[in-house]
LOVOLO-467329 format. One record per residue (C-alpha): x, y, z. Coordinates in Angstrom, 3 decimals. Layout:
LOVOLO-467329
<east:X north:Y up:Z>
...
This chain:
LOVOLO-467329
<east:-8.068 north:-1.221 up:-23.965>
<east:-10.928 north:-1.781 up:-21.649>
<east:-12.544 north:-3.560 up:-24.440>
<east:-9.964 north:-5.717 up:-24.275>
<east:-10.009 north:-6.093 up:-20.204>
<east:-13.909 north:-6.845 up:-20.549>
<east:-13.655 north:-9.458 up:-23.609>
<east:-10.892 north:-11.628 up:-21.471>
<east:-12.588 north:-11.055 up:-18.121>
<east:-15.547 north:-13.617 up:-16.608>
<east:-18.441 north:-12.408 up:-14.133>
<east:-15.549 north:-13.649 up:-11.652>
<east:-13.179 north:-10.902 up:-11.280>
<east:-10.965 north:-13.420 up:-9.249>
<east:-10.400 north:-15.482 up:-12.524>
<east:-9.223 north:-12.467 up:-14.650>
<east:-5.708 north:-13.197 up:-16.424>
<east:-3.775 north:-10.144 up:-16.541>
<east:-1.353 north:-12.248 up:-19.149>
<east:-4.194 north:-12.104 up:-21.277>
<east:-3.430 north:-8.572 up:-21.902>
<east:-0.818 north:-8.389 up:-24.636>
<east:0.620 north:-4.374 up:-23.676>
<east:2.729 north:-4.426 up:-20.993>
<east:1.335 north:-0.737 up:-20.081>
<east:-2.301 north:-2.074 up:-20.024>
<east:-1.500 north:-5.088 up:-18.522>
<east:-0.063 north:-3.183 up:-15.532>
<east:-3.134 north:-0.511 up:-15.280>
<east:-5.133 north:-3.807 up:-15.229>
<east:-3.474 north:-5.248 up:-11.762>
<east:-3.247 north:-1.613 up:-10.530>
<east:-6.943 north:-2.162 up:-10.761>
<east:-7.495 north:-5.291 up:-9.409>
<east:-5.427 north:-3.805 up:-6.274>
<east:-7.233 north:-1.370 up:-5.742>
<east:-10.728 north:-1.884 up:-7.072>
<east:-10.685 north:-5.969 up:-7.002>
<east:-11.725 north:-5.303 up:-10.549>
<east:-9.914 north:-4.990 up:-13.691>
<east:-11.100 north:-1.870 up:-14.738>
<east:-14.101 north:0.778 up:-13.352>
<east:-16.358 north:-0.344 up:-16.620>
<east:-15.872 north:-3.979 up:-14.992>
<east:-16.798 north:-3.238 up:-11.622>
<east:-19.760 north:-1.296 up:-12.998>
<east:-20.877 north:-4.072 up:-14.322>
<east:-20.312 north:-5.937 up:-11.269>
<east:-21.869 north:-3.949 up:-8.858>
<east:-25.361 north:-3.622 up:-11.520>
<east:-25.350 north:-7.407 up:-12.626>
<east:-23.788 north:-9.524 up:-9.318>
<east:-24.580 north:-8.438 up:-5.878>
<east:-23.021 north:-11.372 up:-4.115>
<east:-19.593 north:-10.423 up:-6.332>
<east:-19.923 north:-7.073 up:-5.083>
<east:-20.580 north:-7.539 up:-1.792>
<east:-17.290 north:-10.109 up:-1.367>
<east:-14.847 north:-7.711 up:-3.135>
<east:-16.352 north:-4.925 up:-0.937>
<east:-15.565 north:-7.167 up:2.121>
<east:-12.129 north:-7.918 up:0.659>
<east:-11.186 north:-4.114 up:0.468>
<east:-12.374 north:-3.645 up:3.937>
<east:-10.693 north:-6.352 up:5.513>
<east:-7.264 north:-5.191 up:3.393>
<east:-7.897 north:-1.589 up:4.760>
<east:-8.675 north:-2.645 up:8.511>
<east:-5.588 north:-4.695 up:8.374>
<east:-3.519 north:-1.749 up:7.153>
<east:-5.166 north:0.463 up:10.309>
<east:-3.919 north:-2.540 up:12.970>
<east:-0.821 north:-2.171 up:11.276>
<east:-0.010 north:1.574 up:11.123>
<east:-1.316 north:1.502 up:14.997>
<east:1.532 north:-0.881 up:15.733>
<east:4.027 north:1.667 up:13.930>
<east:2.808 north:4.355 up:16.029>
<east:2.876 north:2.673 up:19.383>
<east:6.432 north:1.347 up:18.319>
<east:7.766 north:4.764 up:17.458>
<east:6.299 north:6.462 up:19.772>
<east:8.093 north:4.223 up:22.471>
<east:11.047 north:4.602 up:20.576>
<east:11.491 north:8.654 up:20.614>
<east:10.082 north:8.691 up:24.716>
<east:13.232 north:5.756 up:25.741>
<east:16.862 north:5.857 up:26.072>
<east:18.248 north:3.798 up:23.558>
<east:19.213 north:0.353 up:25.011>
<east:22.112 north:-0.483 up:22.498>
<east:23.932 north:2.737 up:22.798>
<east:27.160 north:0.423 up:22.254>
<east:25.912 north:-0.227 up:18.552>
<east:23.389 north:1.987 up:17.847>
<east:23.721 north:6.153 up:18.062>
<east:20.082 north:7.370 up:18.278>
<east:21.796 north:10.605 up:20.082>
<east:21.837 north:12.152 up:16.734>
<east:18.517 north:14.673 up:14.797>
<east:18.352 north:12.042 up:11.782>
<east:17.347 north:9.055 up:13.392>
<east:15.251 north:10.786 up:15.606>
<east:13.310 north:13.065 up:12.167>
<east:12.934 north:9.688 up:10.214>
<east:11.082 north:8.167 up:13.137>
<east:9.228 north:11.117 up:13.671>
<east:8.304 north:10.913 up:10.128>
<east:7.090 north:7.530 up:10.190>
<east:4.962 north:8.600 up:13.252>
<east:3.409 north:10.798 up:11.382>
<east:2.505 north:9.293 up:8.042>
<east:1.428 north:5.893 up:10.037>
<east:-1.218 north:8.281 up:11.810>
<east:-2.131 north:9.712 up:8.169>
<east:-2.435 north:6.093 up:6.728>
<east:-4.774 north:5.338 up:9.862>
<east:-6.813 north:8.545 up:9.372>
<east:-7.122 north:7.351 up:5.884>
<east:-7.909 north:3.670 up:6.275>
<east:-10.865 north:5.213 up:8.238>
<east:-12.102 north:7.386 up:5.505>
<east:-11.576 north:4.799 up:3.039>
<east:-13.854 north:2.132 up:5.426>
<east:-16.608 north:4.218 up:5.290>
<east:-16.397 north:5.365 up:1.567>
<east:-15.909 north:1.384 up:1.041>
<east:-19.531 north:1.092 up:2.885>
<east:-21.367 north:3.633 up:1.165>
<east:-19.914 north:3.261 up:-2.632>
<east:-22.335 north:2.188 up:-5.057>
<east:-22.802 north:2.158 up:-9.357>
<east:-23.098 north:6.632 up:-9.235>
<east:-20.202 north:6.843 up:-7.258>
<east:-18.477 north:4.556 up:-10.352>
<east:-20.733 north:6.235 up:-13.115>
<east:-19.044 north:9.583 up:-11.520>
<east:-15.408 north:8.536 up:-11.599>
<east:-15.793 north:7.143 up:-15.110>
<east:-17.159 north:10.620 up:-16.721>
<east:-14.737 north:12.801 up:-14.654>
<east:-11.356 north:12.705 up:-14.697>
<east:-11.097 north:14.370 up:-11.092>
<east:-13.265 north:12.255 up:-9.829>
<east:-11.418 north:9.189 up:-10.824>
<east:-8.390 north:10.358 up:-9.363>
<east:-9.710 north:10.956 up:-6.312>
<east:-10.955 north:7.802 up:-5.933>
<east:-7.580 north:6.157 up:-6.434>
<east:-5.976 north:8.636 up:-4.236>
<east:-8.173 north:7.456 up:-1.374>
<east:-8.243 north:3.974 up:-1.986>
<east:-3.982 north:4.054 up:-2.435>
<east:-3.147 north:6.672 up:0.568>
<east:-3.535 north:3.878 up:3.441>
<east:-1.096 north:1.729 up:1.946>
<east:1.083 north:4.488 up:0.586>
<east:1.544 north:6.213 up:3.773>
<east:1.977 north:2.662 up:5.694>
<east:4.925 north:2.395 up:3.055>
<east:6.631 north:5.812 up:3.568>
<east:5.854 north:5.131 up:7.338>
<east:8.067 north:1.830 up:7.366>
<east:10.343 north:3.353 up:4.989>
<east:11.386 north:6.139 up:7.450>
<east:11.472 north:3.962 up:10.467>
<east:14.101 north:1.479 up:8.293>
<east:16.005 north:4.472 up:7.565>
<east:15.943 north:5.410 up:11.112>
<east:17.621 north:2.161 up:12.380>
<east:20.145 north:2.041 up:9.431>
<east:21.039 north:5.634 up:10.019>
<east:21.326 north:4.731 up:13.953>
<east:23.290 north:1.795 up:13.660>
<east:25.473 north:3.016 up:11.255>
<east:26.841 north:6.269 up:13.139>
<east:27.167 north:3.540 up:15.736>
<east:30.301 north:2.640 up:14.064>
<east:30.218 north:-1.033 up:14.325>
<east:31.675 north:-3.479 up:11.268>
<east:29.946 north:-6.498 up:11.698>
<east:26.631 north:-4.362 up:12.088>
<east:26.990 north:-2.329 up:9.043>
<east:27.947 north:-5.701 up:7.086>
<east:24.619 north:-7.247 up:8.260>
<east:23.206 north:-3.942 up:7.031>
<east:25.054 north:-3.665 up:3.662>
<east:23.592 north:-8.058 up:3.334>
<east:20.186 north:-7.155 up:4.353>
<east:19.574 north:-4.441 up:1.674>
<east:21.201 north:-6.567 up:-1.133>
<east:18.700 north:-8.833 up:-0.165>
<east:16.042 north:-6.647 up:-0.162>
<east:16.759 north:-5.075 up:-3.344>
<east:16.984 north:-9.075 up:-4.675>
<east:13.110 north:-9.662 up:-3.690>
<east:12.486 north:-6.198 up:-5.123>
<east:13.987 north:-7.279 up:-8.727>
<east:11.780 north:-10.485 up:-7.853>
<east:8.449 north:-9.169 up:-7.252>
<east:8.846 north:-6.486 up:-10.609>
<east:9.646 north:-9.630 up:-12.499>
<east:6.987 north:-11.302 up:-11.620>
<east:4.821 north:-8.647 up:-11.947>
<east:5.911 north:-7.744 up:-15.536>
């Protein structure tokens, strides 16, 4: 397979076809690693980071720009719940956040958008100080390579579960609020949501 990655990729990991990959399995390990990596696979950015500085340097400045945007983010989440669980609710007509639920979810999504913040940091300064024997390592162990896509995934993952829990906070909320026309806006949104979902995974595959 990576044969196959390297043969249909240029010195430009930016013009890299993932359609060129015929399996559908390899084809989506290849854009997990362009996500994460900016590369197609660890034996391409190995090459990268040994053959083109300049590449190196951009994709290096791409990951840390993704990850500080994640951090400004996950602060907003915090300050937002935060402000949330220390107010009385101003909708209480609509909206019943008098209830442990909605209050747990947001407290969850506190907590995981600190965790993707605490990560984001970690993963800055990994981002600044990775170089070819931190690749070489990940390629001959197998714990090594999943700790490196651990870290680079945990920002984003946690800013995920963190949004997740607060949406499930205000559905929860305004649905104990008892309220048709809100819980029809609700039952619209998330058809539409689940419509961009069956989108993006079709465009994807």
């Amino acid at each position: 397979m990576e044969g196959k990655l390297e043969s249909t990729s240029s010195d430009n990991p930016a013009t890299f076809d993932r359609r060129s990959v015929d399996s559908t399995t390899e084809r989506l390990r290849a854009s997990f690693c362009l996500v994460l990596l900016g590369a197609p696979s660890l034996e391409r950015l190995q090459d990268i980071v040994e053959k083109d500085k300049a590449a190196w340097s951009e994709i290096k400045q791409v990951l840390t720009d993704r990850t500080n945007n994640i951090n400004v983010v996950a602060a907003l989440v915090v300050a937002s719940s935060a402000s949330y669980v220390t107010t009385v609710a101003s909708t209480p007509h609509i909206s019943q956040w008098n209830i442990v639920f909605p209050y747990f979810c947001v407290l969850g999504g506190f907590g995981c958008a600190m965790l993707a913040i605490v990560s984001g940091f970690a993963q800055t300064i990994f981002l600044s100080m990775m170089g070819v024997r931190d690749i070489e390592m990940a390629q001959r162990s197998r714990l090594k390579r999943i700790c490196l896509f651990t870290l680079l995934i945990l920002p984003l993952l946690f800013l995920l579960v963190a949004a997740s829990a607060l949406g499930v906070a205000f559905t929860a909320a305004l649905w104990f609020g008892d309220v048709l026309w809100i819980k029809v806006l609700l039952t619209a949104g998330y058809a539409v949501f689940l419509l961009t979902l069956l989108l993006v995974t079709v465009v994807l595959l």
